[in-house]
N, C-alpha and C positions, 0 to 999 in steps of 0.2 A: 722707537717702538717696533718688534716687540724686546721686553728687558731680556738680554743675555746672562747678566752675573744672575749666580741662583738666589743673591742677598735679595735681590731686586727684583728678582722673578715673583719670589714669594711676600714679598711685602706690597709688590702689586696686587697680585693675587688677593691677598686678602683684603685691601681695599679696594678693591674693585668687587669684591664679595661681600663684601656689606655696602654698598654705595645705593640711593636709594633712587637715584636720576633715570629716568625709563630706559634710557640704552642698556644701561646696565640691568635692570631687570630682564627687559629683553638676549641681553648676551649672555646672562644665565641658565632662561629658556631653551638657547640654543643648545649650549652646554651640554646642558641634560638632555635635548635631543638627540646629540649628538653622543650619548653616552660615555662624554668626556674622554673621548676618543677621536685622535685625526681623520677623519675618513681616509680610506685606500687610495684616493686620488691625489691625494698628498698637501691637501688645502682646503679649505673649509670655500665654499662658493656663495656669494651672495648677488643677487639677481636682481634687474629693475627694467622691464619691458616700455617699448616707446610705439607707439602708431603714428609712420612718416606720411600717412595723410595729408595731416599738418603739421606744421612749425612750433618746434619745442616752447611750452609754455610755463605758468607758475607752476603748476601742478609738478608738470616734469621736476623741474628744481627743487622741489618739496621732496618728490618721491628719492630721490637721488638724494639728497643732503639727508634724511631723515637714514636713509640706509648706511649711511657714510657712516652718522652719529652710532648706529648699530655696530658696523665694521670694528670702529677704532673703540668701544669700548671691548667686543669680545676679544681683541689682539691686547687689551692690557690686561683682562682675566685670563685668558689661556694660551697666551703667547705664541697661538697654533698661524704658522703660513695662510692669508686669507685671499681674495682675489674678487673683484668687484666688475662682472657684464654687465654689461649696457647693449640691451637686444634690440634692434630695431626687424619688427614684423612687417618687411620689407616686400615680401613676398606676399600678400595679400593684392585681391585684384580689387581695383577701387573702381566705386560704386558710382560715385556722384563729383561731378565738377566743381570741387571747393569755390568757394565765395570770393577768399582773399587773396588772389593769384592774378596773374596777369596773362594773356595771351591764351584766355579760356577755351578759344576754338580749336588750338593745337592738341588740347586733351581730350574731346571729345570721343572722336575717333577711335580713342584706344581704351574706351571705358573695360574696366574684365577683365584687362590686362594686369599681371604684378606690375607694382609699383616701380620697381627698375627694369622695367620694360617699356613706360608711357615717356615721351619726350619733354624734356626741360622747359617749363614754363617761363623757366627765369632764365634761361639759356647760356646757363652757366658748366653745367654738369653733362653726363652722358644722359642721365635718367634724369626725373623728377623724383624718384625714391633716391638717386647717388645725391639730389641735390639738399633734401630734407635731411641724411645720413649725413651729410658734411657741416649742416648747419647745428644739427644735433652737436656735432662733436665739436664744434668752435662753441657752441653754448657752454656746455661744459668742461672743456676747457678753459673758457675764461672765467668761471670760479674756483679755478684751480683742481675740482675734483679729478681723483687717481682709479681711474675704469680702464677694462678693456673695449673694445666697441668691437660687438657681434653683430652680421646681417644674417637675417633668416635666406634670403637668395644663396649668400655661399654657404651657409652652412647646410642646407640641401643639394646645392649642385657638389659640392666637395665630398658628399656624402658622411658626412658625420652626423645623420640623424637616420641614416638607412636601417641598422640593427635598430631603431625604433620602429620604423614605417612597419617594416618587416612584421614585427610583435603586435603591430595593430592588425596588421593583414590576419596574424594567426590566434589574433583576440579578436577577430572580427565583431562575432556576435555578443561575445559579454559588453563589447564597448556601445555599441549599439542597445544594449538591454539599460546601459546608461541614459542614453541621447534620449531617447524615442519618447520617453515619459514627457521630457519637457517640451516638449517643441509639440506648434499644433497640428491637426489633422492636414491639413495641404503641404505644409514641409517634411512632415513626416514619413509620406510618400514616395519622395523621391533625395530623403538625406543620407548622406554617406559621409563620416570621415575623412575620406580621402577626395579632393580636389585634385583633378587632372588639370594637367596645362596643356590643352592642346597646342597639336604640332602643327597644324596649320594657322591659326587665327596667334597663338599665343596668351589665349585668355584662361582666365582659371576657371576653371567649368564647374557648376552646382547641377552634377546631373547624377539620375541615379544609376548605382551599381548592380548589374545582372547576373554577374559570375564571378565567383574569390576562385585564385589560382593559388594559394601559398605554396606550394612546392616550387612554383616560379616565380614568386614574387611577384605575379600581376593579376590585375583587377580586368574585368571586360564591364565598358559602362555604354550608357545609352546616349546617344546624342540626340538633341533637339530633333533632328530631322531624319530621325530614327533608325541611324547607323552604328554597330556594335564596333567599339573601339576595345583592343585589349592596351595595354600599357604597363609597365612596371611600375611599382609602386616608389622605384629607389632611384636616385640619380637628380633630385629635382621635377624630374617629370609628373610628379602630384606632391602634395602639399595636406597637411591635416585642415580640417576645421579649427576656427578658432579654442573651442572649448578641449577639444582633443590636442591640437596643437598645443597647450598651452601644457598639457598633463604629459604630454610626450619629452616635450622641450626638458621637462625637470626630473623626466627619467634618461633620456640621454645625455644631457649636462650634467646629472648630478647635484640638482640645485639642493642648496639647504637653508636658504633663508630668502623669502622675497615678502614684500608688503605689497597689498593692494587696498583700493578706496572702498568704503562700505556699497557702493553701487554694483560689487563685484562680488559681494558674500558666495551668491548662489553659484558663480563661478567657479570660484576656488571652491567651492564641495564639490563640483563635476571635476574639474581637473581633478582634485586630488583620488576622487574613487578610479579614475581613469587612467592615475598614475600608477596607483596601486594593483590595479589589473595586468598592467604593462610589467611587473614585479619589481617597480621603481619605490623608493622610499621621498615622500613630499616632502618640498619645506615647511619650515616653520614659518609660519605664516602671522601678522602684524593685520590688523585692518583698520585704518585710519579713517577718520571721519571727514565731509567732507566739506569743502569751504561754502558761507552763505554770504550773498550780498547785502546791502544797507537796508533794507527788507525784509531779513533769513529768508530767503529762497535761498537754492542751490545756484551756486555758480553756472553757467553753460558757456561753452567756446561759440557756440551757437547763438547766442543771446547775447553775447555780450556785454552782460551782465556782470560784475565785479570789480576787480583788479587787477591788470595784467603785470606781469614782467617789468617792462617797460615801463608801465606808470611809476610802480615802486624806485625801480632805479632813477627817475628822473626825481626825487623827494629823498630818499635814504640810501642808507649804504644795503651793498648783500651781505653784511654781517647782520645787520636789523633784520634784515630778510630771513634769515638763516636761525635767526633768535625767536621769529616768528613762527615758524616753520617746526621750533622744537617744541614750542611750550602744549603740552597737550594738545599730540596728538589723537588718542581717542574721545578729544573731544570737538564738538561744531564750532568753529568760529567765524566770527564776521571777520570778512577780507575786504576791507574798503577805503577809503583815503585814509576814514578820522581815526582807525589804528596808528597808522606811522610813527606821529609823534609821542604818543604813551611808549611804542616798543624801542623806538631810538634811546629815550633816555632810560629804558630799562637794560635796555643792552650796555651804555655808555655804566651805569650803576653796577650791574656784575663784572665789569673789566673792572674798575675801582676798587672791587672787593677783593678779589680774585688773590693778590698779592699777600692781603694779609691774614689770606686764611691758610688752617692746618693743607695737610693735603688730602685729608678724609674727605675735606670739604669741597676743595678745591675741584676731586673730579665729580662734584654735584654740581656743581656752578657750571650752570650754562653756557660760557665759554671757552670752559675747557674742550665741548663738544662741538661747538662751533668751528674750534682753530685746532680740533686735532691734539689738543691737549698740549697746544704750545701757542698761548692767546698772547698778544704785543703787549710791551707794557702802553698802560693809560697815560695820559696827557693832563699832567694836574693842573687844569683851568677852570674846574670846575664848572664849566658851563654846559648845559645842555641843551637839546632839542628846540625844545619848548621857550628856554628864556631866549633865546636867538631870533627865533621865528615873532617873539613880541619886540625885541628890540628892533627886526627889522618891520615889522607892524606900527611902529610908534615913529620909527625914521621914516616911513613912508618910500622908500627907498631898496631900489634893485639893485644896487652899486655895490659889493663885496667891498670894494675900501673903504665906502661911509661907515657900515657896520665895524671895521675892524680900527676905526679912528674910537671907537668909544670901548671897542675890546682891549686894544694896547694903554687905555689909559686905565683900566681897570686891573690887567694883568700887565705890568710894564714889561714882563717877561716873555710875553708869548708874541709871535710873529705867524706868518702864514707858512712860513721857511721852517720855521721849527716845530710847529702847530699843525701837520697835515691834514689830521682827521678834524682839530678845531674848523678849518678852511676849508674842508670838503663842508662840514655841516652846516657856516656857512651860505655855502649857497644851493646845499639842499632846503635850507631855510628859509630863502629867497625865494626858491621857484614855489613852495608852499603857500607861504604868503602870496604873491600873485595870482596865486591860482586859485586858492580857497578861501584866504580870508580877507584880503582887500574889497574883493568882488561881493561880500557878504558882510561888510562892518556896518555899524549901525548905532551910532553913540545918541545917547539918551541925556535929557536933561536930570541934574540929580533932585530927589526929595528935599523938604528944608532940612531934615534929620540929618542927609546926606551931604546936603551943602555945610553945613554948620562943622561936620566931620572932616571934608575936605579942606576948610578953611583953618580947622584947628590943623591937618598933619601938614598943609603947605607952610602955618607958622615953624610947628617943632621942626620939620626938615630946615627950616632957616638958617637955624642954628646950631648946625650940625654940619663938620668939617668933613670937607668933598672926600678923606678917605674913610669916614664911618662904615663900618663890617656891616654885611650884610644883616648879622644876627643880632647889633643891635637897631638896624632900620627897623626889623619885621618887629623887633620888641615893642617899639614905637606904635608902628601900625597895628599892632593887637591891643596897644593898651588904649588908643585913642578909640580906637569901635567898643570896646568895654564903657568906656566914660560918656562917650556918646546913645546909650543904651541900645544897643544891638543885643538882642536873647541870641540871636544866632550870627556870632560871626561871621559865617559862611554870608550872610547878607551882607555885612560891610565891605569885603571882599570882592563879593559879586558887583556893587554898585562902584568900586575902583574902576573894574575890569569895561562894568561897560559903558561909564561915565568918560572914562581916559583913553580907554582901549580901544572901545568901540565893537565890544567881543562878549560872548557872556561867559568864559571861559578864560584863564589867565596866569601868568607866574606866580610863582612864591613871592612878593613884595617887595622884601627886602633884598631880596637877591636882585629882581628886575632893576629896584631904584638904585642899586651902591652898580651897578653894569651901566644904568642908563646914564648917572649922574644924577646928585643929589639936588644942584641949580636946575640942573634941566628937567626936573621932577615938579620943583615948584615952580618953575615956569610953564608948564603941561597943566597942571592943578588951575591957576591962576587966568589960563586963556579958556579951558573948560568951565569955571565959575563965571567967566565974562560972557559966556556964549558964542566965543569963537570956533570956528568951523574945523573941528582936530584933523578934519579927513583929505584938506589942502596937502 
């Protein structure tokens, strides 16, 4: 990607022009933004800003793979050169001594200061912004994504944002006829655009401006202790506000496509009027909604509230992640443990598909956006998430070989050697169980209705040879809750789940019982009707 022969150019083209998966709507948008013309910089740019504050989180990974999803579909509709920054707003003087850092007293000192100017907490790096900056980019690098990595530090000291600083100097007051409205009566007072770094302290100064120089490029500002400084506006030596900064940034890059969270709407309409002043053309713009926890509240890094990074990778793959991350984005979703296992075997189900569909279809399938339009082949074991996590819920057991003694006898075929992603889920399935649903099982004694139920499918499994399909296990267990009069099977099923299981939640049946073993089925059934204690 992108296709060269013209056969292929154009038969992308057109499916990728009717494809109805959000990238592609979005890379249409662009499109026609772009008035189906390569821009003069010779590349179409897509953009995803990062605050080194702190340490790259979910969110980050979202915003980046969701823009990825954008990138690689507009490159298969218009096979135009793309390019994908990753900004770190490096050069912000920080305010407050993060929480989750070490050696808080070394940062104190330099509060005010840009972020690659305060000393290495973790003492690793030159700065504490070089050390967030480097962490960033092992982040993202280890899910493969393909960025450039831009620091707002050089890119003001190198001066590649000067002919902006410049246009804000000699837009002074239109940009300001922007600001002024939003901000209250005491900030108002004394805001400016432009942040000076002074030369003595090295701090980024929020003080106000006395005198615009635009014929020389400098500003004369007020200091605290109410001496007039002039400075230039170019060289690194001042910096924009954020809201300005953000509308300058995508008139001197050139940006034509960036997302932001709905927390930021009001944002993106200051920047964009502000880019527009500067005679910059804004991107197109995406606003995604944003994640709630087990609650719907809003996520906070602050709160620590939700699901982080870390949690997810210690439970699923970052293709689950990333599957997660596509499915509607302008809408609110809960981000919390008891997602994982619905989106792992929804992920594991479109690889599956994936193969045997057209290719109209193929780039709506979720995995094509996931992997870049070049997704693995699947592992036909047909096992999922879900039935792993009860099989090791019934084994009682954290051992990855216990579980794969009752997998190799179901799948004689599949090994851990040859089964990677089987054996990675595995023992994401393990730590799941440990964590979540052991600690929470809770097996009940059955009804007579139930018992009576029980007692009839430990007989029919009796006689029924250890390799019966799954499909006609579950046949069984449907027809025996029918006979046993269940109006709602969903009850017969629930009373498996939390008679045997100890869950109130549980696999497809048939499928669990021909994976667990059909003996081993009515021997579960048989220590359950005894009143044996399943949770040993």
């Amino acid at each position: 990607m992108p296709f060269q022969p013209e056969l292929e150019r154009s038969l992308a083209h057109e499916l990728a022009g009717h494809a109805n998966a959000w990238p592609f709507v979005e890379a249409r948008a662009l499109e026609k933004h772009l008035g189906g013309k390569l821009p003069e910089k010779g590349y179409v740019l897509f953009e995803t800003g990062y605050g080194p504050s702190g340490l790259p989180h979910i969110g980050t990974f979202g915003e980046v793979a969701r823009t990825t999803m954008v990138r690689r579909a507009f490159e298969l509709l218009t096979g135009m050169p793309t390019r994908l920054f990753a900004y770190s707003d490096d050069m912000d003087g920080l305010r407050k001594v993060p929480d989750n850092i070490p050696n808080k007293d070394i940062i104190r000192p330099h509060l005010g200061k840009p972020l690659t100017q305060i000393p290495d907490p973790f003492g690793t790096h030159e700065s504490f912004g070089h050390h967030n900056n480097a962490r960033l980019r092992a982040f993202l690098d280890s899910f493969g994504f393909e960025y450039e990595f831009k620091s707002a530090t050089q890119e003001y000291k190198a001066g590649h944002l000067d002919k902006t600083l410049l246009k804000v100097l000699q837009h002074y007051d239109k940009v300001m006829e922007i600001m002024l409205p939003t901000l209250g009566e005491e900030r108002r007072a004394t805001y400016s655009p432009f942040l000076p770094v002074c030369p003595e302290t090295n701090e980024v100064l929020q003080v106000p401006v006395v005198e615009l120089k635009p014929n020389e490029g400098t500003i004369v500002y007020k200091r605290e202790d109410g001496k007039l400084v002039e400075t230039l506006v170019t060289g690194g030596l001042c910096k924009l506000q954020w809201k300005a900064d953000w509308g300058g940034r995508w008139d001197a890059l050139d940006v034509d496509y960036e997302m932001s969270g709905k927390d930021l709407i009001d944002s993106v309409k200051l920047a964009t009027r502000i880019c527009r002043t500067l005679g910059g053309k804004p991107p197109l713009n995406l606003t995604y909604e944003l994640f709630l926890d087990e609650k719907g509240q809003k996520i906070s890094k602050s709160k620590g509230n939700g699901l982080s990074m870390e949690d997810w990778l210690r439970y699923a793959t970052p293709e689950s992640l990333s599957l997660f991350m596509y499915q509607k984005p302008k809408t609110a979703k809960k981000l919390f443990f008891d997602v994982i296992p619905k989106t792992v075997d929804e992920y594991l189900a479109h690889l599956a598909s994936f193969g045997d569909q057209e290719e109209k279809d193929q780039i709506n399938n979720p995995v094509w956006h996931i992997h870049g339009g070049k997704p693995p082949m699947p592992e036909a074991h047909g096992l999922g998430f879900n039935i792993l996590l009860n099989l090791a819920s019934v084994c009682g057991s954290d051992d990855k070989a216990v579980l794969w003694q009752y997998i190799s006898r179901y799948r004689a075929d599949a090994t851990p050697e040859n089964s990677p992603i089987l054996d990675q889920l595995v023992g994401y399935a393990i730590n799941y169980y440990t964590d979540f649903v052991k600690p929470n099982k809770n097996y009940r004694v059955p009804t007579d209705q139930e018992r009576a139920a029980l007692v009839d499918l430990a007989a029919k499994l009796g006689t029924k040879a250890a390799d019966t399909s799954a499909e006609d296990i579950q046949t069984e267990v449907y027809e025996i809750g029918k006979t046993h009069g269940f109006d709602n099977l969903r009850d017969w099923f629930k009373a498996c789940y939390e008679v045997l299981l100890g869950q109130e939640q549980g696999p497809r049946m048939g499928s669990f019982i021909a994976l667990y073993g059909v003996s081993e089925t009515v021997a579960l059934i048989e220590k359950a009707l005894a009143g044996e204690d399943l949770s040993a």
